[in-house]
C-alpha positions as CSV (number, residue, x, y, z in Angstrom):
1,X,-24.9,-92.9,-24.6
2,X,-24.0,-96.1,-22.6
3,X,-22.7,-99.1,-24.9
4,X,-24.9,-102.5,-23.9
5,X,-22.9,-104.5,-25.3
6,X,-19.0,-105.5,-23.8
7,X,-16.0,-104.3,-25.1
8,X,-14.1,-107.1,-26.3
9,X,-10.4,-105.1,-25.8
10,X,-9.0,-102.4,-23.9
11,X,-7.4,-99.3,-26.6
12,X,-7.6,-96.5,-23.6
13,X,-4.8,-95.7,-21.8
14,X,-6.3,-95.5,-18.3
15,X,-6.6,-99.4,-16.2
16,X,-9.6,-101.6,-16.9
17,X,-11.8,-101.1,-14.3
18,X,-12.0,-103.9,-11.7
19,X,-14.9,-106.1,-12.2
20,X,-15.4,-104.8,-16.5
21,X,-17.0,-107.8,-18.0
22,X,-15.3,-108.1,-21.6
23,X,-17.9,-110.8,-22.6
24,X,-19.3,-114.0,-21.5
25,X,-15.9,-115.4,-20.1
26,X,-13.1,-112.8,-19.6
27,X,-13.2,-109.9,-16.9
28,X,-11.0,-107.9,-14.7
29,X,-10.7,-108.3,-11.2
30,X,-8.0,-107.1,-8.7
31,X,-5.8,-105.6,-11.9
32,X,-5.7,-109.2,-13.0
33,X,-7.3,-110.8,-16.2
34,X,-9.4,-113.9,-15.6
35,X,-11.1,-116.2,-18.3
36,X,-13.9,-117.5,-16.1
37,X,-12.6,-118.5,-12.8
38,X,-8.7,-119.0,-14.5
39,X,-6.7,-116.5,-13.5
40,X,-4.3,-115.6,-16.9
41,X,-1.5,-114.5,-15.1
42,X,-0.7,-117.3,-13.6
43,X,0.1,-119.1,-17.0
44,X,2.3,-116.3,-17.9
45,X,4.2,-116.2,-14.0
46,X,5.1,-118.7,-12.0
47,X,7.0,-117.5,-8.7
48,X,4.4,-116.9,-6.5
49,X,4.4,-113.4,-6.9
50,X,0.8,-112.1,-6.3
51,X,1.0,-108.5,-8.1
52,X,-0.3,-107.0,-11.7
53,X,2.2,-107.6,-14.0
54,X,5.2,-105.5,-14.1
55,X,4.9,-105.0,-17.9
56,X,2.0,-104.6,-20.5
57,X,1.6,-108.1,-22.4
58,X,1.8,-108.1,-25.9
59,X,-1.6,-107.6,-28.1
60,X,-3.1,-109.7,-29.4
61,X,-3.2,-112.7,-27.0
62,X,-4.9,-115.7,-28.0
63,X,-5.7,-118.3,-25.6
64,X,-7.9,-121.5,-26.9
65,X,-9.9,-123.1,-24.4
66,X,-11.2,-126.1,-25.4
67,X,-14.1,-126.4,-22.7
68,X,-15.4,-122.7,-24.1
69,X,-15.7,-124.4,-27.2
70,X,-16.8,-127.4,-26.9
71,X,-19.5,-125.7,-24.3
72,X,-21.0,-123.2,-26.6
73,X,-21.2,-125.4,-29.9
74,X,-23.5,-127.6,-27.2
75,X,-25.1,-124.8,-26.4
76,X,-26.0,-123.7,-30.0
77,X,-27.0,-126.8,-30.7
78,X,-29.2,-127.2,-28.5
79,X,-30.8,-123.3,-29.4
80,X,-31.0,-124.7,-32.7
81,X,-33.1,-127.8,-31.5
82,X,-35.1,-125.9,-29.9
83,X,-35.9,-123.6,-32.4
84,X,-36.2,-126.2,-35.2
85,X,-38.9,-128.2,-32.7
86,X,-40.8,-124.5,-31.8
87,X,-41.1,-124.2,-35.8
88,X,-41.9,-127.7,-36.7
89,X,-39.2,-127.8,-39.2
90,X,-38.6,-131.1,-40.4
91,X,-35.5,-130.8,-42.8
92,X,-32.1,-131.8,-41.9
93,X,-29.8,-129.5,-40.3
94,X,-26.2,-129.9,-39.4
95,X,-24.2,-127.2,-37.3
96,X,-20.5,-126.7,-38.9
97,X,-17.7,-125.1,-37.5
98,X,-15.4,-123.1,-39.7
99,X,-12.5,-124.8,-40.3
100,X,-11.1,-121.4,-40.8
101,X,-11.6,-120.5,-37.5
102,X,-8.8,-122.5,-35.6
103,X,-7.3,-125.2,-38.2
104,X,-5.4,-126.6,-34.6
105,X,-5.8,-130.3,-34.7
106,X,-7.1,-129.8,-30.8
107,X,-9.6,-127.3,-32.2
108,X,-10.9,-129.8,-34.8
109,X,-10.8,-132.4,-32.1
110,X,-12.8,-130.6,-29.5
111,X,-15.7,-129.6,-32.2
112,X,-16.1,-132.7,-33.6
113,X,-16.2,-134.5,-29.9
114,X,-19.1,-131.4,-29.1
115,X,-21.1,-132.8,-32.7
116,X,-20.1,-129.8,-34.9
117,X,-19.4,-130.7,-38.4
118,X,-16.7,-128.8,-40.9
């Protein structure tokens, strides 16, 4: 049975295979790890050197990316819209961003500038 949904991680011991989709904005390609079109190692190494790299990074890595964010609270807000205009629904809504989720001042920031509350 095939899993339709991505794997967000990699706990096998054998490479990611080139071109595995983790979800909507990191994938493999060429041994490397991209989020969207930014290629990750290239934060990480800065010589020139155009190989995998020479050592397994440390898990978890968390990278914030403050266009992803911004980007998909538009993009639920305007799903919610949507379906609050398909229904008619005349109440008030107001999309909110856990707090919880990244307390980084830049975080807060981003979601407030994309019309999220907390």
């Amino acid at each position: 049975m095939t899993n339709s949904h991505p794997i967000i991680g990699w706990e096998k011991e054998t490479p990611v295979p080139d071109q595995h989709q983790f979800n909507a904005y990191l994938n493999a390609r060429n041994g490397r790890l991209f989020m969207e079109d930014l290629d990750l190692f290239n934060l990480f190494h800065d010589d020139g050197e155009t190989q995998a790299f020479p050592r397994t990074m440390p898990s978890p890595l968390e990278i914030v990316y403050l266009p992803i964010i911004r980007r998909r609270i538009r993009q639920m807000r305007h799903i919610f819209a949507d379906v609050i205009a398909e229904l008619g629904y005349d109440g008030r809504f107001i999309y909110t961003y856990a707090s919880k989720a990244n307390a980084a001042e830049e975080v807060i920031r981003a979601t407030l500038s994309a019309g999220a509350h907390h």
